[in-house]
C-alpha positions in Angstrom: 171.4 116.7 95.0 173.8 115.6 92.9 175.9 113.7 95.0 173.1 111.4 96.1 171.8 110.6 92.4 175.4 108.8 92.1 174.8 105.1 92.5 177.4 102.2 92.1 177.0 100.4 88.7 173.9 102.7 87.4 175.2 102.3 83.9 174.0 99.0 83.6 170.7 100.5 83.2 171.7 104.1 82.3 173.9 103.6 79.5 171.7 102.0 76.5 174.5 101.9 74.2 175.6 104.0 71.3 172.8 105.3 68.8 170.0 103.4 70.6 166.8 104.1 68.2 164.9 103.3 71.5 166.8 105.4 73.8 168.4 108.2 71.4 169.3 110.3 75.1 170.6 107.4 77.0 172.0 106.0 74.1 174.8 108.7 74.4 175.7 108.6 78.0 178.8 106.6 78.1 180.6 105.3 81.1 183.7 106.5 81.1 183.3 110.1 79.8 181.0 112.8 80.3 178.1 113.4 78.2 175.9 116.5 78.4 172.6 117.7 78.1 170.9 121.2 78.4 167.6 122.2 79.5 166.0 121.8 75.9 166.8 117.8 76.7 165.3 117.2 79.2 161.5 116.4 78.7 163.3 113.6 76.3 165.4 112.3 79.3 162.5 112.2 81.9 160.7 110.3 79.0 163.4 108.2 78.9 164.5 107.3 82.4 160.6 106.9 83.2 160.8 103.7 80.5 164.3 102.6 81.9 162.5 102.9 85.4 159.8 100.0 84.6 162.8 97.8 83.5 165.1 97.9 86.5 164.7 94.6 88.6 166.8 95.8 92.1 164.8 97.7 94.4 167.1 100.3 95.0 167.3 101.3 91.3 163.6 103.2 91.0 164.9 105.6 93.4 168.0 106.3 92.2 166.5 106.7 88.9 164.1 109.1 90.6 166.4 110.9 92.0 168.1 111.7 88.7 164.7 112.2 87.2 164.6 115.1 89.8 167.8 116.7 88.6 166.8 116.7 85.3 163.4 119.0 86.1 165.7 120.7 87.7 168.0 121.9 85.1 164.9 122.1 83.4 163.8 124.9 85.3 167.0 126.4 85.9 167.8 128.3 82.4 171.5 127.9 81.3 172.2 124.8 83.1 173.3 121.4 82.1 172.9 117.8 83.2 176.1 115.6 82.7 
């Protein structure tokens, strides 16, 4: 699963910049360095890449997102995980 949510030049609408009021999840995910989330973040990230989802303009880029959507209710539902 996780191999297949990696998509060439995702952060371009992943990464939402630092401190992004709009996108407080997102807006830590940086490009060059992991960033990680547990299980209690990730109703906020589904919110989050849902929103980014209705701003992508390629058509590959809904699936990809949905695909990371899906790793995120996974670690959701798998206690002790994370999501980087």
């Amino acid at each position: 699963m996780i191999e297949r949510t990696t998509r060439e030049n995702n952060g371009s609408y992943l990464v939402k910049g630092y401190k992004n009021p709009e996108f407080p999840y997102l807006g830590e995910v940086e490009l060059h360095d992991y960033s990680v989330f547990d299980t209690s973040d990730m109703d906020a990230i589904i919110e989050e890449l849902l929103q980014v989802r209705k701003e992508v303009t390629d058509p590959e880029d809904p699936a990809h997102i949905d695909e990371v959507t899906r790793l995120a209710k996974k670690c959701k539902e798998t206690p002790d995980t994370v999501l980087k």
